[in-house]
C-alpha positions in Angstrom: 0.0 0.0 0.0 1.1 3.7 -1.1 2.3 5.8 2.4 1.7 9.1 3.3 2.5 11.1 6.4 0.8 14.7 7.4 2.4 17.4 9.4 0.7 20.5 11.2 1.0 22.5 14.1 -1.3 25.8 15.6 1.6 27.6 15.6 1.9 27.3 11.7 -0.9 29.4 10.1 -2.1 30.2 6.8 -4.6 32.3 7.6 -8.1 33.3 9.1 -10.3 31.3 7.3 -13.3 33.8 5.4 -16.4 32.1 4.9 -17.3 34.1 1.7 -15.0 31.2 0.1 -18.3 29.1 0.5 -20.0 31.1 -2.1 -22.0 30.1 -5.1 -23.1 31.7 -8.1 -26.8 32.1 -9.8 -26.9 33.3 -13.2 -29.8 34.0 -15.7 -29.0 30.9 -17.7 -30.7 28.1 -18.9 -32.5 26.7 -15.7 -30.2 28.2 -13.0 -33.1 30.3 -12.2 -36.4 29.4 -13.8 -37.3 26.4 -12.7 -34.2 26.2 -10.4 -34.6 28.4 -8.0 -37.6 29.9 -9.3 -40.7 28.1 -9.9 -44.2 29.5 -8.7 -46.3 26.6 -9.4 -44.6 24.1 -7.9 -45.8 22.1 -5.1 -43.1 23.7 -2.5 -42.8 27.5 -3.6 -43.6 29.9 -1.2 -45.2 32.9 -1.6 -42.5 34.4 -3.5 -42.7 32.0 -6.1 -39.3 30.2 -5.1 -39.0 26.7 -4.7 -38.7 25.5 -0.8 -36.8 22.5 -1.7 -33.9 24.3 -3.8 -34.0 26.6 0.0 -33.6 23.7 1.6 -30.9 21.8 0.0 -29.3 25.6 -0.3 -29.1 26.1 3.5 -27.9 22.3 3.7 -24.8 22.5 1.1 -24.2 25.9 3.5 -23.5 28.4 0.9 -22.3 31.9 2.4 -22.4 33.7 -0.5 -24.4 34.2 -4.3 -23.1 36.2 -7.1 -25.5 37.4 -9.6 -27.0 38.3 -12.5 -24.3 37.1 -14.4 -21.8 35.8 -15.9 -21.8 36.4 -19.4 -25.9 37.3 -19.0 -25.0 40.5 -17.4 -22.9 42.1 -19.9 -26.0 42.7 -21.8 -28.5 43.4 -19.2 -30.6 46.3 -18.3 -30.9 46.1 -14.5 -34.1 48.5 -14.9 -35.7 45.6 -16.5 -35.9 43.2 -13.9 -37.5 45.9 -11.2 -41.2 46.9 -10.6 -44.6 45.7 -11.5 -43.8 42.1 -13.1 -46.7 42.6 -15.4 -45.0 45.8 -17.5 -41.3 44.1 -17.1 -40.1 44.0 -20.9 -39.1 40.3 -22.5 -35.6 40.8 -23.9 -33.0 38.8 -26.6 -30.1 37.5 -24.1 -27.2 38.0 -26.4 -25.1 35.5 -24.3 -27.0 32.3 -23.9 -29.4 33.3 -26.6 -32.6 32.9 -24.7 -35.7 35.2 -24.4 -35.2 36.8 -20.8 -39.1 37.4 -19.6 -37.3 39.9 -16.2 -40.0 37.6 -14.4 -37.3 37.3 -10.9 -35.0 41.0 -10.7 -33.1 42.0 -8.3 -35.8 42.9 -5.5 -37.1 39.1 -6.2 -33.4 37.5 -5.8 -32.7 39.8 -2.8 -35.5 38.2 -1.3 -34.5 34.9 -2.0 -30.9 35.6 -0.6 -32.5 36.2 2.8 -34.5 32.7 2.6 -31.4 31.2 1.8 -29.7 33.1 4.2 -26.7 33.9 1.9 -24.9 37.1 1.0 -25.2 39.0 -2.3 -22.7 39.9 -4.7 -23.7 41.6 -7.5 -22.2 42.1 -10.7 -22.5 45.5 -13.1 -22.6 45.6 -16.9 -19.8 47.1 -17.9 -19.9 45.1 -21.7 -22.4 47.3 -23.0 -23.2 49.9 -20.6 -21.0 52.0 -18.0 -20.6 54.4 -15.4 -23.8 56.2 -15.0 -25.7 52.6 -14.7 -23.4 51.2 -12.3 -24.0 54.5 -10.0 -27.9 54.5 -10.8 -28.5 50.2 -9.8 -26.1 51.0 -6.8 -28.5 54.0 -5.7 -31.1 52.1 -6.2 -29.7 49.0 -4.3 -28.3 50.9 -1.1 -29.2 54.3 -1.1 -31.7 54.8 2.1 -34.2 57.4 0.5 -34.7 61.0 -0.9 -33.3 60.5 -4.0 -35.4 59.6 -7.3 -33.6 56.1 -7.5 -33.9 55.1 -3.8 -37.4 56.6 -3.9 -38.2 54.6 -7.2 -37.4 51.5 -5.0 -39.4 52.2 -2.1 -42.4 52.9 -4.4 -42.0 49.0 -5.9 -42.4 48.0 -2.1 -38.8 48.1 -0.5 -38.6 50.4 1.8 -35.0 49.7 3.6 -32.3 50.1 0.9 -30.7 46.2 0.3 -27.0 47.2 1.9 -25.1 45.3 -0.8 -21.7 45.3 0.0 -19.6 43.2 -2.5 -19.8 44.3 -6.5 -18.2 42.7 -9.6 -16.9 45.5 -11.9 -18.3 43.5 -15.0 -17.9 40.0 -15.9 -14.9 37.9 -18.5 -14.0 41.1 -20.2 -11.3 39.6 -21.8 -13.6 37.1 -23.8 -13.7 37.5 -27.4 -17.0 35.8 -26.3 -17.9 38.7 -24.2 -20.9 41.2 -25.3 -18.4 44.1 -25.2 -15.2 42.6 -25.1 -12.6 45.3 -24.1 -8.6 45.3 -24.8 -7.0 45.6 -20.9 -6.5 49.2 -21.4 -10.2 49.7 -22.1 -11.6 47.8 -19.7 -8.8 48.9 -16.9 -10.1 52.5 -17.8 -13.7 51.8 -17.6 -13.3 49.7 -14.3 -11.3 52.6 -12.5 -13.6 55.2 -13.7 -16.6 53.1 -12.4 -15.0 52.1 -9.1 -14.5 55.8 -8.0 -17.8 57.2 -9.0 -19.9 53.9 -7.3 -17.7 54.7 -4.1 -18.9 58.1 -4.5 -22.2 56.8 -3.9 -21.7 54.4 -1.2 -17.5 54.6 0.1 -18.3 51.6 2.2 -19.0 49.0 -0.8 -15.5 46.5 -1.8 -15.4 45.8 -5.7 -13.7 42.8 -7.7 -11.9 43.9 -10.9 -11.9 41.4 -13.7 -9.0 38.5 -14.2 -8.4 36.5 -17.0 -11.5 34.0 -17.8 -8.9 31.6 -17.5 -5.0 31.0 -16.9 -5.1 29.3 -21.0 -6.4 33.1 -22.2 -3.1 34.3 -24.5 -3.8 37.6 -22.6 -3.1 35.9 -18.9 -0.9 37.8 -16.9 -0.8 40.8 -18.7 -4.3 41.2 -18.6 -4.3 41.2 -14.8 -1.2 43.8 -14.9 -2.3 46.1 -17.0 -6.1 46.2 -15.0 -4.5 46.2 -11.8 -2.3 48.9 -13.2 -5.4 51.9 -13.7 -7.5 50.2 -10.7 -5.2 49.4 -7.9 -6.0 51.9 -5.5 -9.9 51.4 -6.1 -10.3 48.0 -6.0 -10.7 45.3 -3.4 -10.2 42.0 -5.5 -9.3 40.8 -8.3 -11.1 37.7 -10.2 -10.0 34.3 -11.1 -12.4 31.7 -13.4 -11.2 28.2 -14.2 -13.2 25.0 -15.0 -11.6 21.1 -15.8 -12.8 17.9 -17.2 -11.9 14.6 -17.9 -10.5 14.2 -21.1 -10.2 11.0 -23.5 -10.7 8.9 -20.5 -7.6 10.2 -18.3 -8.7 9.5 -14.7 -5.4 10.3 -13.2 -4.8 13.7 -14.8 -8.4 14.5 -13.6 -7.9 13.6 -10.4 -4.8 16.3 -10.2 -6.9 19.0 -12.0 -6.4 21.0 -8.5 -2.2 21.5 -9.0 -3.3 23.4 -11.6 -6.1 25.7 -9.9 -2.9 25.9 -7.3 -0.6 27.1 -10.0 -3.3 29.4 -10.7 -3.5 31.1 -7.9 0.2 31.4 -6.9 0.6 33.0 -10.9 -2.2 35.9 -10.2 -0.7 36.1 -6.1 2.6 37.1 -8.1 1.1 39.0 -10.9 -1.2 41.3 -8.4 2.0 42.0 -5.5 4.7 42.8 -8.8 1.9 45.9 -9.6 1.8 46.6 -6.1 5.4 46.8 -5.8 6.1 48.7 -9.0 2.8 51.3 -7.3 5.0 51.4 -4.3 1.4 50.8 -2.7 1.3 49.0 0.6 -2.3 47.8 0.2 -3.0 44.5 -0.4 -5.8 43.0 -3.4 -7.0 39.6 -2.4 -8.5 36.8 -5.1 -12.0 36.6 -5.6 -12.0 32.9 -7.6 -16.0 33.9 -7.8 -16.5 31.0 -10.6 -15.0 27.8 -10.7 -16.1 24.0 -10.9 -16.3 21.2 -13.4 -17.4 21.6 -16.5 -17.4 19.1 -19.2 -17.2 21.9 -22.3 -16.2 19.6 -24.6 -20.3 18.2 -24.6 -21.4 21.9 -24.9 -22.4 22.8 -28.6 -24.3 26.6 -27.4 -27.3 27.4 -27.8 -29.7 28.9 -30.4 -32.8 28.8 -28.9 -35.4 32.0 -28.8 -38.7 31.0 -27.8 -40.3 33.0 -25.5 -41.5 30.9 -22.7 -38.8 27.6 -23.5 -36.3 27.3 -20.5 -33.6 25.6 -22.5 -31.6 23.2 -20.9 -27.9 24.0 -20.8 -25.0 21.8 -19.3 -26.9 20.2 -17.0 -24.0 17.9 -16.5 -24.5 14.8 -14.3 -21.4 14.6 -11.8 -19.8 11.4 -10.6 -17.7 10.6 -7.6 -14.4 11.3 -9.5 -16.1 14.6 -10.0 -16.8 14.8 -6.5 -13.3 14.0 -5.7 -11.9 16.8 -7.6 -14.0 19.3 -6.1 -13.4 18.2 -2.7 -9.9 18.9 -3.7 -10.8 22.7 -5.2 -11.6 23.5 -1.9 -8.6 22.2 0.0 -7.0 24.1 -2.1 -9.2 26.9 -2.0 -8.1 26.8 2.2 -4.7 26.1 1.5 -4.6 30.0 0.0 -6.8 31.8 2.7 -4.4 34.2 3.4 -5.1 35.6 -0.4 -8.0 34.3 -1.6 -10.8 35.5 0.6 -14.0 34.7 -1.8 -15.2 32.1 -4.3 -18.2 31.1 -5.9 -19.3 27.4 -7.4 -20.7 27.7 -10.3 -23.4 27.5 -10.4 -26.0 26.4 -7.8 -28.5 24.8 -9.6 -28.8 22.9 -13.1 -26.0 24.7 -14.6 -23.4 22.5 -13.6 -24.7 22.6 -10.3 -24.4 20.8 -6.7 -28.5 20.7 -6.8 -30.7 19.3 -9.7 -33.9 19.8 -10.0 -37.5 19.1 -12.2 -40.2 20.9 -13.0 -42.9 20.7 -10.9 -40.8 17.3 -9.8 -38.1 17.1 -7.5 -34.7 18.6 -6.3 -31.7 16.2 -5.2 -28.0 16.8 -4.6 -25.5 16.2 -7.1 -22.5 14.2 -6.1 -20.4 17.3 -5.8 -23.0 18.6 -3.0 -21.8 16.3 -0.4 -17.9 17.5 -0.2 -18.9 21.4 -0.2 -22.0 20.6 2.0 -19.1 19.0 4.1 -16.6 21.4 4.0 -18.9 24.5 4.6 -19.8 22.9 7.8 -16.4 21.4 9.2 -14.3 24.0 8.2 -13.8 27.1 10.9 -10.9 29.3 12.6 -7.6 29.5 11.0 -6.2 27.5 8.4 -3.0 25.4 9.1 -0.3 25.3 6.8 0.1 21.5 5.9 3.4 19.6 5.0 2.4 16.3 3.0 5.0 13.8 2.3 3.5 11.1 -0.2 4.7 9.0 -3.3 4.0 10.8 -6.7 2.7 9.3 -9.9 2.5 10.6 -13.2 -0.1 11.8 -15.2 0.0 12.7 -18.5 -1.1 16.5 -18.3 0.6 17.7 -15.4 3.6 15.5 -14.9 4.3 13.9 -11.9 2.1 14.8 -8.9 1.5 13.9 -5.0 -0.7 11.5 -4.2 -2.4 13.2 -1.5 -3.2 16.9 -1.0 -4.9 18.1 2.2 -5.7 21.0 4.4 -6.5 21.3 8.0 -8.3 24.0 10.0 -7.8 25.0 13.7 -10.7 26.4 16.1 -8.6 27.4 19.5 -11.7 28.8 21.3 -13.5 25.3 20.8 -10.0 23.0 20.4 -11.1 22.1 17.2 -9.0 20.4 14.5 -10.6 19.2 11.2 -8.3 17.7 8.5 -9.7 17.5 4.5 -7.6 14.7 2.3 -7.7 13.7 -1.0 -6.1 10.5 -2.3 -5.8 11.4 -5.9 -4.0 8.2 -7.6 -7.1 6.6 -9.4 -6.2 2.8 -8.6 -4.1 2.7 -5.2 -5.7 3.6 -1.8 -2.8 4.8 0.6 -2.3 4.7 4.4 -1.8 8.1 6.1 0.2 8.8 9.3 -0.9 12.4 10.5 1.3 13.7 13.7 -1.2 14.8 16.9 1.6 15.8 19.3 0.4 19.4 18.7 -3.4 18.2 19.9 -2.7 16.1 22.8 -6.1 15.8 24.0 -7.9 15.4 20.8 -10.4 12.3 20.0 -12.0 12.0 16.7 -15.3 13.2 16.6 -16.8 12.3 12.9 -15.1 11.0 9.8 -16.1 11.0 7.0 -15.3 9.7 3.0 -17.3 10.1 -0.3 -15.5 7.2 -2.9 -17.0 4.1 -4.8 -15.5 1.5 -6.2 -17.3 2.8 -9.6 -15.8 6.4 -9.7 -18.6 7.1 -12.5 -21.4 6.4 -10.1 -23.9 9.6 -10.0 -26.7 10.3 -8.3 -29.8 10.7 -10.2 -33.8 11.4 -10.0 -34.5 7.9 -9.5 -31.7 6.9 -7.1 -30.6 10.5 -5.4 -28.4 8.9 -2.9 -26.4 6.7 -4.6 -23.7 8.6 -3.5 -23.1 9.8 -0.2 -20.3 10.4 2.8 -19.8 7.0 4.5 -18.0 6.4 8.0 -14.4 6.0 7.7 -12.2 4.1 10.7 -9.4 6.1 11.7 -7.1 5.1 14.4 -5.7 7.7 17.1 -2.8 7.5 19.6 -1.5 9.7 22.0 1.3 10.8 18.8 -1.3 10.8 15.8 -3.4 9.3 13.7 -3.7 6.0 10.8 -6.2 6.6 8.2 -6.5 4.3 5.0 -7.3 6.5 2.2 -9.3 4.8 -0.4 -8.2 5.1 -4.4 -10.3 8.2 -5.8 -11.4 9.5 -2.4 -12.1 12.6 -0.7 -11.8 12.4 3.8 -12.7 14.3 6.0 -11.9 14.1 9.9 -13.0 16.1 12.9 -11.1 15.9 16.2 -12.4 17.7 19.7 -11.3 16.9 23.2 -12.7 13.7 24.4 -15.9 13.6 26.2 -16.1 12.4 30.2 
């Protein structure tokens, strides 16, 4: 069997561990929202038309966070459209995903479904084909308390206390050719600055996320982020990072590494964001915002064409399996392994579109196989993260070369002598027996543990079997110096130590 041994200590510290990185993302696309979240004549919507079992499973997988509208959908949207009487709302061409847009659920209708699912909102502005003055004019109409024509426009469709939304997206992708209003760096970086100074003018108190690269394979990476960073630096909070994987031509184990290369990622734009700081001479700090990321099998998406009015189409509804689940679970270690710099994220997306939750109309909701290690990780993971030191046998794989094993994370709750470790056994064949050193955490007893692996890695769940996959118990062994774990092949662990009972 493949060995493995795990070193940590309190003293040893990443970071404080911000729970924004729990976020998700809802975007005007395909059934994301109508029918997803949204669906006023099925058996569980409440008054507001949403559907109480999408809530439900929401609160479950413990998202902190939603970004929204968009995604590609905003960079043609009129905000103005989706606010007042539902009756005189205008039905409008979406130029991204080529849909009719009937502005049934706006922002007033998502805000209220961010306090049922008791999750933050992050919004995003259109800066593809509108600009400055909009940005200002939905922020005033968002936060602004009242005496103004915007804040008193909402209040006279029923909101009387301004919404208080505190984290904005400064447009979405605008380095995609693919973007409605696709900008060169310079443009965009322009536009950005000019819109992050006159929305703080409105509200000083809001943070805003500048755009990144859609992805570290854009020919623009890197310098995209420099030149940006270069106009906005002193306005921004954040800059973005996007990145989904897939399986490709069957190749299980380079799948199964898919996070070295989000790690990679991260490190590249870390580096990229402090050289402009340094070259500034600014001592302040821009954090990541990796607001979309998941998998994504792009390869099966064709696009879409479809324009009838009152057609939901279905778009990349992908069904996940456990080696899916796996490579999520080890997103967010290494989400956690970066908390010192990356202080949001968002799964994308919540529901249908590639989401953690499925769901039918008028039918039911389940969880995807991906649910189960966010659901997990939302719940365990609290305090500080610890900086790990894995030793483990590598093996090769064909995109990335050779890689480790086993990645893992651990976070540390002092006030409640908390440890929680997340591991991932990544070699697709080989289970492997971790030693993880406890001399740290004397007194600590596991409390739950916890494994999501099959000896199919293409199980899924579906409608008709929902829980075909799910977290099963996992023996670990503890003695006074540390712990014994067997790490199935293809697996994703999680363990929870507290001080033992009386």
């Amino acid at each position: 069997m493949r060995q493995a041994t795990l070193v940590f200590d309190p003293a040893f510290q990443v970071g404080e561990l911000d729970r924004r990185v729990f976020g998700t993302f809802v975007e005007h696309m395909g059934r994301c929202v109508y029918t997803g979240i949204y669906e006023p004549d099925h058996p569980t919507a409440n008054e507001a038309g949403f559907r109480g079992d999408v809530l439900d499973l929401t609160r479950e997988v413990g998202a902190t966070l939603a970004r929204y509208p968009g995604g590609n959908f905003v960079s043609g949207y009129r905000w103005e459209d989706g606010v007042g009487p539902v009756e005189q709302r205008p039905r409008r061409i979406d130029l991204a995903w080529r849909s009719v847009e009937t502005n049934e659920v706006g922002l007033n209708e998502f805000m209220t479904w961010a306090r049922d699912a008791a999750v933050e909102p992050m919004l995003a502005v259109n800066l593809g084909t509108r600009g400055v003055q909009e940005a200002c004019d939905l922020l005033e109409y968002t936060n602004y308390p009242s005496g103004t024509a915007l804040s008193d426009l909402r209040i006279s469709h029923g909101v009387k206390d301004p919404h208080g939304v505190r984290l904005w997206c400064l447009g979405n992708e605008m380095d995609g050719p693919w973007q409605t209003g696709h900008k060169t760096a310079h443009e965009y970086g322009r536009l950005a600055v000019e819109t992050a100074k006159a929305m703080r003018q409105v509200d000083p108190e809001i943070e805003l996320v500048a755009c990144g690269s859609s992805n570290s394979g854009m020919p623009t990476f890197g310098s995209w982020e420099a030149t940006v960073l270069e106009h906005t630096y002193d306005e921004v909070n954040y800059i973005s990072l996007h990145a989904y994987y897939e399986e490709q031509e069957g190749d299980l184990a380079s799948f199964l590494a898919s996070a070295t290369d989000m790690d990679w990622f991260i490190r590249a734009v870390v580096s990229t964001v402090d050289h402009v700081g340094a070259k500034l001479r600014r001592r302040k700090r821009i954090d990541l915002s990796f607001d979309e990321w998941n998998v994504w099998y792009q390869q099966d998406f064709a696009g879409h064409t479809n324009l009838t009015v009152g057609e939901v189409p279905r778009l990349i509804e992908d069904t996940f399996t456990v080696a899916d689940a796996v490579v999520v679970g080890d997103f967010l270690i290494t989400l956690l392994q970066h908390a010192d710099r990356v202080k949001i994220a968002c799964q994308a997306q919540l529901v249908n579109i590639i989401g953690l939750i499925r769901s039918e109309p008028g039918g039911p909701a389940w969880r995807q196989t991906i649910f189960h290690p966010f659901a997990q990780t939302a719940r365990l993971a609290s305090g500080v993260v610890l900086r790990t030191e894995v030793q483990a046998a590598t093996h090769a794989t064909r995109r990335y070369g050779d890689v480790s094993g086993v990645n893992a994370t651990a976070t540390w709750q002092a006030d409640g002598d908390t440890l929680t470790v997340f591991l991932v056994n990544r070699h697709p064949t080989e289970a492997t027996r971790l030693r993880a050193g406890l001399r740290a955490f004397p007194a600590l007893r596991v409390s739950e543990a916890l494994t999501l692996h099959d000896e199919d890695p293409r199980r899924t769940n579906t409608q008709e079997i929902p829980d075909a996959v799910t977290p099963q118990p996992l023996s670990v062994e503890v003695d006074d110096d540390g712990l014994d774990v067997t790490l199935p092949a293809a697996s994703w662990s999680a363990i929870r130590l507290e001080p033992a009972r009386s």
